[in-house]
BAVEXZA-670354 format. One record per residue (C-alpha): residue number from 1; x, y, z. Coordinates in pm, whole numbers, plus 50000, padded with zeros to 5 digits. Example, Ala and Ser with C-alpha at 12.3 -4.5 7.8 and 13.67 -1.06 7.14 Angstrom:
BAVEXZA-670354
<r><pos>1</pos><px>51230</px><py>49550</py><pz>50780</pz></r>
<r><pos>2</pos><px>51367</px><py>49894</py><pz>50714</pz></r>
//
This chain:
BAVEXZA-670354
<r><pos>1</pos><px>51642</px><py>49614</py><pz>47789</pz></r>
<r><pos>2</pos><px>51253</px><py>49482</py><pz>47744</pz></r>
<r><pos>3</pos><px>51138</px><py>49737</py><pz>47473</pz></r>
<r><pos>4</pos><px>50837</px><py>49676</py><pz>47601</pz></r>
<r><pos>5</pos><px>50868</px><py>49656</py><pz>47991</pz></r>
<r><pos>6</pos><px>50542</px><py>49767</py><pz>48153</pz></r>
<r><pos>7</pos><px>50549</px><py>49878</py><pz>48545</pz></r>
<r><pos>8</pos><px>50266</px><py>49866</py><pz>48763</pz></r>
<r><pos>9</pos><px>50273</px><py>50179</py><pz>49071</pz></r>
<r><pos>10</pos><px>50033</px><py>50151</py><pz>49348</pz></r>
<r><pos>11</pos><px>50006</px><py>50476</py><pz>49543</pz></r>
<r><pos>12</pos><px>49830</px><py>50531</py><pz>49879</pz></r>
<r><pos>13</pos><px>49821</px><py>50897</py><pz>50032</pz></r>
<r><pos>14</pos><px>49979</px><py>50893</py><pz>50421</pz></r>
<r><pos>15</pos><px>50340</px><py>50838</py><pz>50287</pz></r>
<r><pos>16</pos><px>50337</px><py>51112</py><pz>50036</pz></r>
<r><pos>17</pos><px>50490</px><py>51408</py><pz>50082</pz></r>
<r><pos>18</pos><px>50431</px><py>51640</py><pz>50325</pz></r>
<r><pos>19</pos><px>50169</px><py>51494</py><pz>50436</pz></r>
<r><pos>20</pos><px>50090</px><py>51400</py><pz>50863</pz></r>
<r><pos>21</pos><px>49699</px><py>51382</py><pz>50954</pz></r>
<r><pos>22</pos><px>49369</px><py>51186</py><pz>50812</pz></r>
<r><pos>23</pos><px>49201</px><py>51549</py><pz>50829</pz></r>
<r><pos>24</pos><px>49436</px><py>51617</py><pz>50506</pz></r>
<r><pos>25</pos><px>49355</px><py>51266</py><pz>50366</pz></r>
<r><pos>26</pos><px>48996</px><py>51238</py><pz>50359</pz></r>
<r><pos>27</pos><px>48675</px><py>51353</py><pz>50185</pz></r>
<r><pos>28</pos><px>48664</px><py>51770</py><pz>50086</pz></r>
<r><pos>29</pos><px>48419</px><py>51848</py><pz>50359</pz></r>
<r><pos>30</pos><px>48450</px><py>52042</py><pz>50703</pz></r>
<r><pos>31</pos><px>48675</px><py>51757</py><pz>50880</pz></r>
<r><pos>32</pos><px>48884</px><py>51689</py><pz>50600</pz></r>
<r><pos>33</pos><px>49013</px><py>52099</py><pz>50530</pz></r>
<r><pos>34</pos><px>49336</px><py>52010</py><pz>50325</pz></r>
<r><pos>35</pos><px>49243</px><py>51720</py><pz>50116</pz></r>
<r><pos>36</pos><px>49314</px><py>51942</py><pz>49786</pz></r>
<r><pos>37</pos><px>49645</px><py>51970</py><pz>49893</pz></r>
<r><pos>38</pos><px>49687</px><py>51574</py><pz>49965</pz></r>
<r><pos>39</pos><px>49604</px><py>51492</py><pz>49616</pz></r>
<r><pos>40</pos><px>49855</px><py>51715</py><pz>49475</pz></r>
<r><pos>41</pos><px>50097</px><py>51583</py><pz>49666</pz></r>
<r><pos>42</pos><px>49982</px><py>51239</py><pz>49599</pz></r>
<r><pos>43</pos><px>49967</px><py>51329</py><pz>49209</pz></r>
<r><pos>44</pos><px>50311</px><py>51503</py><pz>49255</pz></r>
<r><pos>45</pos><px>50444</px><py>51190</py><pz>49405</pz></r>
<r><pos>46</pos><px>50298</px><py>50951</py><pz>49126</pz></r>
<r><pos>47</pos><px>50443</px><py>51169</py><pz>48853</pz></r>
<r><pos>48</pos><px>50790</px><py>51132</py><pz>48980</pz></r>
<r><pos>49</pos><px>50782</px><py>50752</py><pz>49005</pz></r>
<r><pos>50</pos><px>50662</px><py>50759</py><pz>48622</pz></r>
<r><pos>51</pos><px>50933</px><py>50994</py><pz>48534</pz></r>
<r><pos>52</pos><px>51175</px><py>50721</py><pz>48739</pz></r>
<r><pos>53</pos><px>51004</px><py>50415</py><pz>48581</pz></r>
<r><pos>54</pos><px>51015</px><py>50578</py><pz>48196</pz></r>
<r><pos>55</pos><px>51386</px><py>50679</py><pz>48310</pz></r>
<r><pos>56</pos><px>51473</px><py>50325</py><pz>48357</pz></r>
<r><pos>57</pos><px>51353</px><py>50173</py><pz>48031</pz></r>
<r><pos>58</pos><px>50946</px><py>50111</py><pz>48108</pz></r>
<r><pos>59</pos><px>50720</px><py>50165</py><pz>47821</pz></r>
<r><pos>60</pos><px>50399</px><py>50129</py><pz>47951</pz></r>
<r><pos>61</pos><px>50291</px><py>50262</py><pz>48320</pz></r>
<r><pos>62</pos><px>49911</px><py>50147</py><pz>48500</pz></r>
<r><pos>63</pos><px>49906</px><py>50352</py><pz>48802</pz></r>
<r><pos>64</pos><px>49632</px><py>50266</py><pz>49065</pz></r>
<r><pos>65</pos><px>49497</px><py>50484</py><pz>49322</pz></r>
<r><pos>66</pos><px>49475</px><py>50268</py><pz>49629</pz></r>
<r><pos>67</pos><px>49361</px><py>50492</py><pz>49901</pz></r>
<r><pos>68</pos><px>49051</px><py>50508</py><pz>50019</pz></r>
<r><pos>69</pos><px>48752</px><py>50538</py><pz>49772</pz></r>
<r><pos>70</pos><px>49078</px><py>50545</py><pz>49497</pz></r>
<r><pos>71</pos><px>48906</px><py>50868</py><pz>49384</pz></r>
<r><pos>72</pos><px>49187</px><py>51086</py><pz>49442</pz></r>
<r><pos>73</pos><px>49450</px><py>51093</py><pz>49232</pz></r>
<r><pos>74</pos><px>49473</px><py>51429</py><pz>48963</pz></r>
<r><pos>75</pos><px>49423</px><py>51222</py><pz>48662</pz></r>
<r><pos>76</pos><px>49423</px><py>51535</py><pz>48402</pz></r>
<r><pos>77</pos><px>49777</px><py>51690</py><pz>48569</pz></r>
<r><pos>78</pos><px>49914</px><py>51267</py><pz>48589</pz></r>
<r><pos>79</pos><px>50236</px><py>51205</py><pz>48314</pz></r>
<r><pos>80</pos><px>50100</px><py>51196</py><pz>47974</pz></r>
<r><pos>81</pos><px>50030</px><py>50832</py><pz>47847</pz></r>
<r><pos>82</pos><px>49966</px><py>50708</py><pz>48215</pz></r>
<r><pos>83</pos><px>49676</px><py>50489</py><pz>48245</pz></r>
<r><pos>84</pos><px>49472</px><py>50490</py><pz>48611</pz></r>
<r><pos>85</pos><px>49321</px><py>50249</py><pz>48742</pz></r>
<r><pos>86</pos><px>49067</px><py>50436</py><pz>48957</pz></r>
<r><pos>87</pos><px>48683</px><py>50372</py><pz>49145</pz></r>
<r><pos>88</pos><px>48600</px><py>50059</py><pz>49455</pz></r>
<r><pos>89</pos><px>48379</px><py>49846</py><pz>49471</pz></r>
<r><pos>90</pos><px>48518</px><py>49534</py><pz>49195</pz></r>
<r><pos>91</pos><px>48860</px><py>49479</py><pz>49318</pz></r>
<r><pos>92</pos><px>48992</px><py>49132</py><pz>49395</pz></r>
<r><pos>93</pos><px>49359</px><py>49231</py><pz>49477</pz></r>
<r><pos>94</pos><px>49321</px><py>49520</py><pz>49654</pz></r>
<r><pos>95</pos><px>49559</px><py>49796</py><pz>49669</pz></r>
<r><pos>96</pos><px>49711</px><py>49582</py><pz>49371</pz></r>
<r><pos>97</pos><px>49419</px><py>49557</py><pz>49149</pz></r>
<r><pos>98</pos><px>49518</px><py>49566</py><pz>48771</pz></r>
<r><pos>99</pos><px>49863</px><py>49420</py><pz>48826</pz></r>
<r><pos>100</pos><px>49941</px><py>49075</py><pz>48599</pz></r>
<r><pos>101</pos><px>50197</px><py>48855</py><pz>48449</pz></r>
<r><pos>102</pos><px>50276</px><py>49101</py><pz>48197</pz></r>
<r><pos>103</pos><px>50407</px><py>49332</py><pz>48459</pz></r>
<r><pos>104</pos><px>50780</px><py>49334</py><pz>48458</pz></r>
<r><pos>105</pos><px>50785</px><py>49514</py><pz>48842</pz></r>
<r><pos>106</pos><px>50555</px><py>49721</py><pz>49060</pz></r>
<r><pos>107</pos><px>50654</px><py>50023</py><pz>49280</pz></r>
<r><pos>108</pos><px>50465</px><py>50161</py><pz>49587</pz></r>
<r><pos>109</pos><px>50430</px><py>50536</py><pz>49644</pz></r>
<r><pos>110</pos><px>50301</px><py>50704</py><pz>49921</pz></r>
<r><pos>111</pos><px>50328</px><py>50382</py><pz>50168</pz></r>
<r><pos>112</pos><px>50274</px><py>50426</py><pz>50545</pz></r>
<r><pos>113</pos><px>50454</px><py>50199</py><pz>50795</pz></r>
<r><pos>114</pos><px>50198</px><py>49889</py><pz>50980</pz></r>
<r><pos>115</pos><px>50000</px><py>49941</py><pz>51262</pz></r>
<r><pos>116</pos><px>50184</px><py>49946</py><pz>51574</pz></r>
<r><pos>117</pos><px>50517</px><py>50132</py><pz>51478</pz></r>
<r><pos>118</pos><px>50705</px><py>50393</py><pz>51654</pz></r>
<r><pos>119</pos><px>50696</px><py>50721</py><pz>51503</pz></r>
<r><pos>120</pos><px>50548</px><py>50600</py><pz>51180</pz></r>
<r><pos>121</pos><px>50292</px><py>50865</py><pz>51027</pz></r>
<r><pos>122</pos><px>49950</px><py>50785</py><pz>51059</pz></r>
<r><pos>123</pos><px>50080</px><py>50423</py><pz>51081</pz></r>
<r><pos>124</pos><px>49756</px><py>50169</py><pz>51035</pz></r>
<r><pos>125</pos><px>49719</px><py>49858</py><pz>50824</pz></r>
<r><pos>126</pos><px>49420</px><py>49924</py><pz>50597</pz></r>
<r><pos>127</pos><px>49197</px><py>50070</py><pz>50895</pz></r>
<r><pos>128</pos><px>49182</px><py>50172</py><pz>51229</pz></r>
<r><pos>129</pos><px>48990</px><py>49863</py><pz>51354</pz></r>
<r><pos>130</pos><px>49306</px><py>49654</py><pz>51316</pz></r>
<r><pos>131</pos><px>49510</px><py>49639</py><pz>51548</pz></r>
<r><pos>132</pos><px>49802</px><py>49396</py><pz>51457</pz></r>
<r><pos>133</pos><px>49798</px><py>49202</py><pz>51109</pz></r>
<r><pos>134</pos><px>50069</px><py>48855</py><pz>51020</pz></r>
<r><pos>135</pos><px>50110</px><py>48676</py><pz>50754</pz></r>
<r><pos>136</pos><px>50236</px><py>48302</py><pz>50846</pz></r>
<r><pos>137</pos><px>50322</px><py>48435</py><pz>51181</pz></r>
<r><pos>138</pos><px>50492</px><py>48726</py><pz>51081</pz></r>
<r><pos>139</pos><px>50394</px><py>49101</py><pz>51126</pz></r>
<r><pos>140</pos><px>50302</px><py>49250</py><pz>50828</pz></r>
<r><pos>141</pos><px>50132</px><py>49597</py><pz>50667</pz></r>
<r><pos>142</pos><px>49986</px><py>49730</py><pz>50377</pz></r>
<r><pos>143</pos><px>50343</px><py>49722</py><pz>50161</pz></r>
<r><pos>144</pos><px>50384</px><py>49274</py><pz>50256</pz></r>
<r><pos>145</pos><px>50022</px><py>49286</py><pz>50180</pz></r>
<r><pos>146</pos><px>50070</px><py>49434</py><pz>49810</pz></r>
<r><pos>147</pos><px>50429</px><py>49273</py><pz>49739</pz></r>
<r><pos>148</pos><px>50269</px><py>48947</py><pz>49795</pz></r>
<r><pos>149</pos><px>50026</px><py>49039</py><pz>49546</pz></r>
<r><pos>150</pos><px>50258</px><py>49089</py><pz>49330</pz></r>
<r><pos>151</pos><px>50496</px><py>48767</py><pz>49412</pz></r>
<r><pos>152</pos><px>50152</px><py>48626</py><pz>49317</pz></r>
<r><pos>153</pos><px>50205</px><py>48737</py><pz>48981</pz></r>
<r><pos>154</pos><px>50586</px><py>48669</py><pz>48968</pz></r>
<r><pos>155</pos><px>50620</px><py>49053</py><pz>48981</pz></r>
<r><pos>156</pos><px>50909</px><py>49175</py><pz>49189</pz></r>
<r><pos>157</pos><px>50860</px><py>49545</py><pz>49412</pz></r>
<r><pos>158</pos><px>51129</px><py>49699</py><pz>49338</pz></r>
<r><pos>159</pos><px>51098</px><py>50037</py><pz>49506</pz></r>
<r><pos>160</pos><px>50901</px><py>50215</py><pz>49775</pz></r>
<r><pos>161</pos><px>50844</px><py>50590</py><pz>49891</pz></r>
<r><pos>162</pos><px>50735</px><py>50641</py><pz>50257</pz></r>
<r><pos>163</pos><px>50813</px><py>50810</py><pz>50569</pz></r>
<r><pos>164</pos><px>51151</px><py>50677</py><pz>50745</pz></r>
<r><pos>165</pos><px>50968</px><py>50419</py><pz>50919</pz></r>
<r><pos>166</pos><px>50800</px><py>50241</py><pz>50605</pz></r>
<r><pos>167</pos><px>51092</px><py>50257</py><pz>50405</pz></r>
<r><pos>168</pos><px>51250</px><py>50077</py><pz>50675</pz></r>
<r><pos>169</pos><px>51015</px><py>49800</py><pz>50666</pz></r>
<r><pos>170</pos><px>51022</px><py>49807</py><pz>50295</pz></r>
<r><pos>171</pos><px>51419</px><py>49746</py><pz>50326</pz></r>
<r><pos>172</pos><px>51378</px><py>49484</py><pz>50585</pz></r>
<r><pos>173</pos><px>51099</px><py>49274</py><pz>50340</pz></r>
<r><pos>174</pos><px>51235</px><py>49326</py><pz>50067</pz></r>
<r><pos>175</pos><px>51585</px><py>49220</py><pz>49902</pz></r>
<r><pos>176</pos><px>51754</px><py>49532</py><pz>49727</pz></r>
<r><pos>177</pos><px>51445</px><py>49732</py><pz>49707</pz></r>
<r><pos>178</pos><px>51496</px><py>50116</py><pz>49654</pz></r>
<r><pos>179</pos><px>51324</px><py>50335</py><pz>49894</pz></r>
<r><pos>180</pos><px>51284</px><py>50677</py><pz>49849</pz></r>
<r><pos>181</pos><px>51172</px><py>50844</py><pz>50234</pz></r>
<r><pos>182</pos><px>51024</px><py>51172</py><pz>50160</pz></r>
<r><pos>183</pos><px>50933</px><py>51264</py><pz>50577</pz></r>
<r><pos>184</pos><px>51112</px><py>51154</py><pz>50909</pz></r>
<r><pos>185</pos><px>50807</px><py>51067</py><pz>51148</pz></r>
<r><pos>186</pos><px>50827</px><py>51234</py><pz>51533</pz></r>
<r><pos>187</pos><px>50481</px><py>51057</py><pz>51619</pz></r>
<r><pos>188</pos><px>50176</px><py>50958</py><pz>51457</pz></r>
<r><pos>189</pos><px>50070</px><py>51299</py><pz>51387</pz></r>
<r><pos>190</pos><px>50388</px><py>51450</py><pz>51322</pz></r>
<r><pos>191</pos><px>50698</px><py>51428</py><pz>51067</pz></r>
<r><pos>192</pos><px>50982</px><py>51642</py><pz>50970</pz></r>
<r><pos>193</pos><px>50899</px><py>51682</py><pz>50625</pz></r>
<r><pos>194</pos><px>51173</px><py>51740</py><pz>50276</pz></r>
<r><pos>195</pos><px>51055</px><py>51945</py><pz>50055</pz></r>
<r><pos>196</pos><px>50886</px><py>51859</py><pz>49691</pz></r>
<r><pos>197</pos><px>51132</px><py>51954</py><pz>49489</pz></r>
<r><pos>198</pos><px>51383</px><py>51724</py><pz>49696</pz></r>
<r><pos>199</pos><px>51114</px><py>51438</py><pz>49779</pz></r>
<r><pos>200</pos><px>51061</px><py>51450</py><pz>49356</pz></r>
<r><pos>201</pos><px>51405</px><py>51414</py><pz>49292</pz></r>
<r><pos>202</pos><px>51464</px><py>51114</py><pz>49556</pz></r>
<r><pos>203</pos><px>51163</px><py>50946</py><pz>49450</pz></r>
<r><pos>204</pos><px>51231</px><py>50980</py><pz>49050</pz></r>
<r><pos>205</pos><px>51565</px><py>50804</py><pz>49175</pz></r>
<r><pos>206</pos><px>51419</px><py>50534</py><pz>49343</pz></r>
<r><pos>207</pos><px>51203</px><py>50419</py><pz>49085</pz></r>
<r><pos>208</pos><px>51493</px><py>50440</py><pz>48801</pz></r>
<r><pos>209</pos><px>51704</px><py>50247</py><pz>48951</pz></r>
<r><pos>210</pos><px>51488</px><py>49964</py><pz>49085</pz></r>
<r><pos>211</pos><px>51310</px><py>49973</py><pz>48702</pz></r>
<r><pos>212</pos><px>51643</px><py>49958</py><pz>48552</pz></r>
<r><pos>213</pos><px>51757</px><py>49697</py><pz>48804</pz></r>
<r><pos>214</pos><px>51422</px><py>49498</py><pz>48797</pz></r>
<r><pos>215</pos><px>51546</px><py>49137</py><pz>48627</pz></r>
<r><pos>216</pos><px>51774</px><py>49114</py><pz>48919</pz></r>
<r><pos>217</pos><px>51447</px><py>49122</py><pz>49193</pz></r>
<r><pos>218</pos><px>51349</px><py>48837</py><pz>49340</pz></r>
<r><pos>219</pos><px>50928</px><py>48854</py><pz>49403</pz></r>
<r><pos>220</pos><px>50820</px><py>48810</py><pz>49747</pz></r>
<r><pos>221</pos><px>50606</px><py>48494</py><pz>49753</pz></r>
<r><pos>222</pos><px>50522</px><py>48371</py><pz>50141</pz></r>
<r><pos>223</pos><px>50531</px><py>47999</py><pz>50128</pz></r>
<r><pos>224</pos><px>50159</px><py>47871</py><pz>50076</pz></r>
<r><pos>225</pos><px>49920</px><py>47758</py><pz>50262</pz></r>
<r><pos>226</pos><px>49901</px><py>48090</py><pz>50358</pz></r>
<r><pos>227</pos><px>49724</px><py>48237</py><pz>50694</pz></r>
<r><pos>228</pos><px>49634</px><py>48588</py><pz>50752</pz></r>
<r><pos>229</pos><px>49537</px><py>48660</py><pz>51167</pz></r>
<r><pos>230</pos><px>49390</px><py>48970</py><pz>51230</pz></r>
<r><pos>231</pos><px>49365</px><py>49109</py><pz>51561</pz></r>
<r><pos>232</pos><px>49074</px><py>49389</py><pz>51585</pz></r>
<r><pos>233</pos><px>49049</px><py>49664</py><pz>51879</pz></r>
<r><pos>234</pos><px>48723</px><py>49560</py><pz>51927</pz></r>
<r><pos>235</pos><px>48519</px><py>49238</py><pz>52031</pz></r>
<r><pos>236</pos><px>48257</px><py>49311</py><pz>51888</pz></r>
<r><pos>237</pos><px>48410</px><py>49360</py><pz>51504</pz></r>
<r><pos>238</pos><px>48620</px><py>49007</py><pz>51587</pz></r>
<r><pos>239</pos><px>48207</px><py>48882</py><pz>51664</pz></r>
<r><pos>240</pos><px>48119</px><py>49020</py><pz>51317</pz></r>
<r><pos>241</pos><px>48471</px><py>48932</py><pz>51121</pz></r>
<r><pos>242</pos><px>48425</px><py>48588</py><pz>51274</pz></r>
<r><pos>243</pos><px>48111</px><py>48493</py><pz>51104</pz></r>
<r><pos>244</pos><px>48310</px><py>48459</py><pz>50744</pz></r>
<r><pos>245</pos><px>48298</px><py>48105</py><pz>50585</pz></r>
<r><pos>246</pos><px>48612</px><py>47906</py><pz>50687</pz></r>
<r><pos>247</pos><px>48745</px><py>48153</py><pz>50905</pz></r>
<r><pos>248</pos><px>48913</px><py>48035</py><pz>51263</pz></r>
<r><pos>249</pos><px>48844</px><py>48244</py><pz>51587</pz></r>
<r><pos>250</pos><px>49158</px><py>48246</py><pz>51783</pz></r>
<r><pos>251</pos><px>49067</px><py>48467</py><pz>52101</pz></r>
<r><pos>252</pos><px>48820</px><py>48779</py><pz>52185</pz></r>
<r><pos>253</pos><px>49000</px><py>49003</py><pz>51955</pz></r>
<r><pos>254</pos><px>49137</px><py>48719</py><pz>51661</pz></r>
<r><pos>255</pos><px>49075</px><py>48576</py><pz>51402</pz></r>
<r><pos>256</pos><px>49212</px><py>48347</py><pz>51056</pz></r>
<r><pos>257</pos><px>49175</px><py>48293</py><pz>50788</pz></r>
<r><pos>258</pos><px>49431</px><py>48041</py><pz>50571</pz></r>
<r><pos>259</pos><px>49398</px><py>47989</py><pz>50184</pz></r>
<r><pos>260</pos><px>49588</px><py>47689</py><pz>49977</pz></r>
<r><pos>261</pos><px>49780</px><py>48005</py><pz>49803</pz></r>
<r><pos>262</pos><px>49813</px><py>48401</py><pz>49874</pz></r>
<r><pos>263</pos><px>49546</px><py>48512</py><pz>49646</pz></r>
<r><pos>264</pos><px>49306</px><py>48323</py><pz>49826</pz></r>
<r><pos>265</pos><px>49423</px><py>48359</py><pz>50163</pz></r>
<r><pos>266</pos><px>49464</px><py>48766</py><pz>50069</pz></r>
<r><pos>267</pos><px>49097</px><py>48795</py><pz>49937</pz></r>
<r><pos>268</pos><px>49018</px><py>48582</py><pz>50263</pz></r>
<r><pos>269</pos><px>49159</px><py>48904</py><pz>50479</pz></r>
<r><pos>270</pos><px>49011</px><py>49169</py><pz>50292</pz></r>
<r><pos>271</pos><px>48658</px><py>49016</py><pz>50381</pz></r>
<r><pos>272</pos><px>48735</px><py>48956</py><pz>50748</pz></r>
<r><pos>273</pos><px>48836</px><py>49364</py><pz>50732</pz></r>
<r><pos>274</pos><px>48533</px><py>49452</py><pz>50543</pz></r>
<r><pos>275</pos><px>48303</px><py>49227</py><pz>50769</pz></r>
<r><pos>276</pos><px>48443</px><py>49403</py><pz>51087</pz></r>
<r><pos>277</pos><px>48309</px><py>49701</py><pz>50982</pz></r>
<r><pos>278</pos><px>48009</px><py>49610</py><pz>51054</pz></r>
<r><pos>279</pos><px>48090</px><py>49492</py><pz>51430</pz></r>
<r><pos>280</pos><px>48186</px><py>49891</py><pz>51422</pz></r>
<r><pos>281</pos><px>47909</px><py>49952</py><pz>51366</pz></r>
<r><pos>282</pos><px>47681</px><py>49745</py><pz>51637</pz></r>
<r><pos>283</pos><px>47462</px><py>49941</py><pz>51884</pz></r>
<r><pos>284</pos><px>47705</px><py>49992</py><pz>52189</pz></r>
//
């Protein structure tokens, strides 16, 4: 055993427990009524991969908060000794920022399926203006997008909690991952959900065993170059997307971008998403 493994969890919010609408997972205001309640569950999820990861041998844990404005996680009620990685606005890896070469393995917690699956909660990939998302031709979500971060690194995923449907894709991606599926989805909106004492236990599983099994991971690297296309809802955020450096239009709704390698191809994306925004925006 490494006696000093380190393990790197990324947690997003719609796969945690018990959780099935954006008005739990948003800002504390009028729209968003049950957002306390989201970031204990979020915080109780996080905990339980920590206990996993300590479980199976890691010494060191950096957790990032990798929903939204990553302002949401409990950080006085997290594990003692955890370190966050919390605040927008600097990242160049996303969801992953913070992870390295000196991570032995990362685990995802609180994962949604990708945008376009059947009876996946609130199933997107990063935000509602995309509508479909590949990587080299393949369809892909927010858990590809953050594994090949990771295979970036050499750093294998070695275990995912989600609703049915995202551990599903998390099994199909990824060789010998452990999943941990805290909900069953019915639709979008709706999930038959375990409860936290069960979804604490299954997810402190998860994450022991695929620590404890972590030199036998493989990290997922998509063979470079690597292209991300993006189809948008809307024209008019493809118009705005579209004006990126080195970007390729493909149709109304499309749009490229390739990179020699994934970091730069992955950086690429996250500016054509952040870019569309503003075609969101435009005067209708």
């Amino acid at each position: 055993m490494n006696d000093d493994m380190r393990v790197f969890i990324s947690a997003d919010i719609e796969g945690c427990t018990g959780l099935v609408s954006w008005s739990q997972c948003g800002r504390p205001d009028g729209q968003h009524y049950d957002f306390g309640f989201a970031r204990r569950m979020m915080t109780h999820d996080v905990n339980a991969a920590i206990r996993g990861a300590r479980f199976g041998g890691a010494k060191q844990v950096l957790v990032k908060d990798s929903h939204g404005s990553s302002k949401n996680l409990l950080v006085d009620e997290l594990e003692p000794g955890t370190q966050l990685m919390s605040g927008h606005g600097a990242a160049v890896d996303g969801m992953m920022q913070g992870v390295d070469s000196t991570f032995d393995c990362a685990v995802l917690i609180g994962y949604h399926a990708m945008a376009g699956t059947r009876a996946g909660v609130m199933e997107h990939t990063i935000s509602g203006r995309v509508h479909r998302l590949w990587i080299n031709g393949q369809p892909a979500g927010e858990i590809a997008m953050s594994a090949g971060v990771a295979g970036q690194y050499g750093v294998p995923v070695v275990s995912v909690s989600s609703d049915r449907a995202g551990c599903d894709e998390a099994e199909e991606l990824l060789d010998g991952v452990e999943t941990a599926c805290v909900k069953y989805g019915v639709g979008r909106h709706m999930a038959r959900c375990l409860h936290p004492s069960e979804t604490a236990v299954l997810i402190e599983e998860a994450a022991r065993r695929g620590v404890q099994a972590c030199k036998g991971h493989f990290a997922w690297r998509p063979e470079s170059p690597v292209t991300f296309r993006i189809e948008f809802n809307r024209s008019e955020e493809a118009d705005a997307a579209g004006k990126l450096v080195g970007c390729e239009r493909i149709d109304a709704y499309t749009v490229e971008f390739s990179g020699p390698d994934y970091a730069t191809a992955h950086r690429g994306a996250w500016n054509l998403l952040q870019l569309g925004s503003l075609g969101s925006s435009a005067d209708q």
